[in-house]
FIKOL-377800 format. One record per residue (C-alpha): y, z, x; residue in one letter. Coordinates in Angstrom, 3 decimals, always signed. Each point is the difference from the previous one (the first is absolute). Last residue first. Layout:
<sites>
+----------+----------+----------+------+
:        y :        z :        x : rest :
+----------+----------+----------+------+
:        Y :        Z :        X :    A :
...
+----------+----------+----------+------+
</sites>
This chain:
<sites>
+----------+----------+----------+------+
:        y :        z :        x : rest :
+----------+----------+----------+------+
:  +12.902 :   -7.877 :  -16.191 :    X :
:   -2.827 :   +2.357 :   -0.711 :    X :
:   -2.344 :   +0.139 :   -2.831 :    X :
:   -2.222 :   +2.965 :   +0.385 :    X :
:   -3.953 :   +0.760 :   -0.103 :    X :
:   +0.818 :   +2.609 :   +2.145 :    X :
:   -2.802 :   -1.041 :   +2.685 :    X :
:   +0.353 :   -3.734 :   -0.772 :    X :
:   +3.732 :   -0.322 :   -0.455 :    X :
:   +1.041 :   +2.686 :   +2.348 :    X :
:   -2.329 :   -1.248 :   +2.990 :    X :
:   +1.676 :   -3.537 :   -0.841 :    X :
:   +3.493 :   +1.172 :   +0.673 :    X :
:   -0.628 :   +2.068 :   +2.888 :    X :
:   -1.580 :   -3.481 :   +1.860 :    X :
:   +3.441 :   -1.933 :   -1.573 :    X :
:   +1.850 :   +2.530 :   +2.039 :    X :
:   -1.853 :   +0.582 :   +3.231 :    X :
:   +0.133 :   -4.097 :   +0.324 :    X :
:   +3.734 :   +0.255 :   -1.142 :    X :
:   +0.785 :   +2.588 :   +2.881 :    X :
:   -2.705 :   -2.012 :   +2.328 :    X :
:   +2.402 :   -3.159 :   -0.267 :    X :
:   +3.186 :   +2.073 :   +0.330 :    X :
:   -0.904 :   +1.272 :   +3.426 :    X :
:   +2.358 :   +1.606 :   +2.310 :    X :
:   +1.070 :   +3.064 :   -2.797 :    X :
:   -3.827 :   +0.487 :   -0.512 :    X :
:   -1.119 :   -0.107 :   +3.897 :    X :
:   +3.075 :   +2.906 :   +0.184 :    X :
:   -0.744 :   +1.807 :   -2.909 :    X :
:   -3.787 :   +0.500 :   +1.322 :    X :
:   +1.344 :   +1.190 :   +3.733 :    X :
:   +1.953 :   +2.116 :   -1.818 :    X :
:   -2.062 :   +1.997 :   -2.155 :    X :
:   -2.427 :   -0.178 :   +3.783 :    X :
:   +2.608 :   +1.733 :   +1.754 :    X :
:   +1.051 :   +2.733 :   -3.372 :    X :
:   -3.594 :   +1.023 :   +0.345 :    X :
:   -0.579 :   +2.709 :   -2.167 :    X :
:   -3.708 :   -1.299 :   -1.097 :    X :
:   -0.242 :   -3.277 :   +1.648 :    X :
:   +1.110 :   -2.760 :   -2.025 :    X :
:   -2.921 :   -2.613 :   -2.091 :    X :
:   +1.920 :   -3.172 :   -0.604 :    X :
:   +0.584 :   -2.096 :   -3.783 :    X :
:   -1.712 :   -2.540 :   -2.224 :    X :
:   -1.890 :   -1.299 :   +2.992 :    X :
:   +0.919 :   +1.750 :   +3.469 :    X :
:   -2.388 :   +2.936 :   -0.754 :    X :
:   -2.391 :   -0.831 :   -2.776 :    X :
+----------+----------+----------+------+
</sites>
């Protein structure tokens, strides 16, 4: 799961918080892959529509 709909972040590790906000804010194409990845896990686990 890590690094598909969103990143695993060492317990209490402000480094590694900001090492994953950094590779986010530097790459929009893995922000909308992440994105559209979230979206579908919502519509088939939740059973929701999403936008």
């Amino acid at each position: 799961m890590d690094g598909e709909a969103g990143f695993l972040v060492e317990p209490e590790s402000a480094e590694d918080l900001a090492d994953k906000l950094r590779t986010l804010l530097g790459d929009g194409e893995l922000r909308h892959r992440m994105g559209e990845v979230g979206k579908l896990r919502v519509q088939t686990v939740l059973g929701k529509k999403v936008r």
